[in-house]
VMD Tcl script that draws the C-alpha trace (Angstrom):
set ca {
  {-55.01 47.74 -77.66}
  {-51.76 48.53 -76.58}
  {-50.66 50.32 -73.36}
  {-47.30 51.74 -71.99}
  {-46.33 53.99 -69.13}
  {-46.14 58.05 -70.14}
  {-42.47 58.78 -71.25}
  {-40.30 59.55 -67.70}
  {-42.54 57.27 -65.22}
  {-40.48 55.74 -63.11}
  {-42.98 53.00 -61.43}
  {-44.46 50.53 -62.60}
  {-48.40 49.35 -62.72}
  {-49.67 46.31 -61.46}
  {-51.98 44.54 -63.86}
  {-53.01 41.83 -61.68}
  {-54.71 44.61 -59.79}
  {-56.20 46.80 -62.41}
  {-60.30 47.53 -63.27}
  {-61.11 47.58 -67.07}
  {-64.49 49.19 -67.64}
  {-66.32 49.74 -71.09}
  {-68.72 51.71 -71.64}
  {-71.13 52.47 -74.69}
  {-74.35 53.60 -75.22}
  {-74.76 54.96 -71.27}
  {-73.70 51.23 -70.60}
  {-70.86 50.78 -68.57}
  {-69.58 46.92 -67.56}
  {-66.32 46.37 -65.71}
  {-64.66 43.44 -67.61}
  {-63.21 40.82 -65.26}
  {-59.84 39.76 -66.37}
  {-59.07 36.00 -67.42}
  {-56.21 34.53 -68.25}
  {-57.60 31.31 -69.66}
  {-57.68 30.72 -73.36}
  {-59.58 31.00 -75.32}
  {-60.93 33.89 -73.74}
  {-64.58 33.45 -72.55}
  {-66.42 37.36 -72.92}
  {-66.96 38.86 -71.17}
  {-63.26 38.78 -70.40}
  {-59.46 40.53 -70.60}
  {-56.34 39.50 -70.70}
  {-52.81 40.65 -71.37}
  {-52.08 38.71 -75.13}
  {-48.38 40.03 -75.67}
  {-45.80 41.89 -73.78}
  {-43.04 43.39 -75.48}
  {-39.83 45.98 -75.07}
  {-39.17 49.38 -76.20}
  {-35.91 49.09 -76.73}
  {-34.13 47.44 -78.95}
  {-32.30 44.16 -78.24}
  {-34.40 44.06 -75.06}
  {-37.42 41.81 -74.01}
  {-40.08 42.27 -71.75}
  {-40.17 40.51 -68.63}
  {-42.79 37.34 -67.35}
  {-44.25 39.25 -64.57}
  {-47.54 41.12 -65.07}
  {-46.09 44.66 -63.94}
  {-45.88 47.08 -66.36}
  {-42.50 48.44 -66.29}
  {-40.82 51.67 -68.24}
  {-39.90 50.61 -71.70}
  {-42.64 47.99 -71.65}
  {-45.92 47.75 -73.87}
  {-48.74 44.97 -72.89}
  {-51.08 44.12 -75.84}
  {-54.52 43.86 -73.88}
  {-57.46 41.77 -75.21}
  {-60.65 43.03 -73.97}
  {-64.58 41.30 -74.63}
  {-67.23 42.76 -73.66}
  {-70.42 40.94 -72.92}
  {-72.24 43.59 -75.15}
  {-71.18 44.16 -79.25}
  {-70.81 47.55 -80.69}
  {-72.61 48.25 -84.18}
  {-70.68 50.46 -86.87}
  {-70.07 53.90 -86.08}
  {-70.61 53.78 -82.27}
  {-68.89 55.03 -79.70}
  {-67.46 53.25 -76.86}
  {-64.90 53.85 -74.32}
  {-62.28 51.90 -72.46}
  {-60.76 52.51 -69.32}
  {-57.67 51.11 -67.53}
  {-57.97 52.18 -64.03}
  {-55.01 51.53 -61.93}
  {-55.71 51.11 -58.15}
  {-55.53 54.40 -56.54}
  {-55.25 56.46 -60.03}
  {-56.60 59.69 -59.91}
  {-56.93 60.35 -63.72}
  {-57.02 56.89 -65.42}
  {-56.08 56.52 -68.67}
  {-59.35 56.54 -71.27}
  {-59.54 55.67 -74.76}
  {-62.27 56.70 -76.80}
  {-62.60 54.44 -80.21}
  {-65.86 54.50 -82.87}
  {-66.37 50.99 -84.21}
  {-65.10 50.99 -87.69}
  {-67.47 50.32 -90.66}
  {-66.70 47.14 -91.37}
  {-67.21 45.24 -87.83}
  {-65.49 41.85 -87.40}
  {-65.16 39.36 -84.12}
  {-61.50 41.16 -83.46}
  {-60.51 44.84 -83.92}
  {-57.01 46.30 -83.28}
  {-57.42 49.71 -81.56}
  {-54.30 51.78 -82.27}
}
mol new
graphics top color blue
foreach p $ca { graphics top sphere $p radius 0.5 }
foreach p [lrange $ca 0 end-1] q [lrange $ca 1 end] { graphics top cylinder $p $q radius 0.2 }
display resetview
C-alpha cells in the first residue's frame, strides 16, 4: 500500500518507530518490520519511496516527510481467503487516531496484492 501525510502536515513520521497491526477474522497480529530481503512473513518493510512533486525525489532517511509517499510491504503470518475482510493499521507512536485501512481480499487471491 501506499501512505503519505494528510495535505498541510507539517511534521514528519518516523517509520523506524511505527506499529503495523492486521487484523482479520477477530485476529489481530502486530507485524514486526524487516528490512531484509526477501522479506520473511510475517514481516514489513518500506519497498519504495517516492516524491510528490515533480522533478523532486524522496529522500534516504526513513521519515516520512510532506510531499513524500512510502510504498509499504506488509506479510502477515496468517492468509486471507477471497472476499474477507481485513484491516491494516499504521500506528504512529503517540497517534491518537491512527490511520486504518479497511481492504476485502479480491476474488482472485495471489502471493502479492496492491492495495490502492
Amino acid at each position: 500500500m501506499t501512505v503519505a501525510l494528510f495535505i498541510g502536515n507539517t511534521g514528519g513520521i518516523d517509520f523506524n518507530n511505527v506499529k503495523v497491526i492486521w487484523e482479520t477474522n477477530g485476529v489481530i497480529e502486530r507485524i514486526p518490520r524487516k528490512d531484509i530481503r526477501p522479506l520473511v512473513c510475517p514481516g514489513w518493510t518500506i519497498a519504495g519511496k517516492f516524491n510528490m512533486l515533480p522533478m523532486e525525489t524522496a529522500n534516504g532517511d526513513n521519515i516520512l516527510d510532506p510531499n513524500e509517499q512510502f510504498e509499504i510491504f506488509v506479510c502477515p503470518t496468517n492468509a486471507t481467503a477471497p472476499y474477507q475482510q481485513f484491516t491494516v493499521t499504521i500506528n504512529p507512536p503517540g497517534s491518537v487516531l491512527p490511520p486504518v485501512a479497511m481492504v476485502t481480499t479480491p476474488p482472485m487471491v495471489r502471493p502479492i496484492i496492491t492495495i490502492s
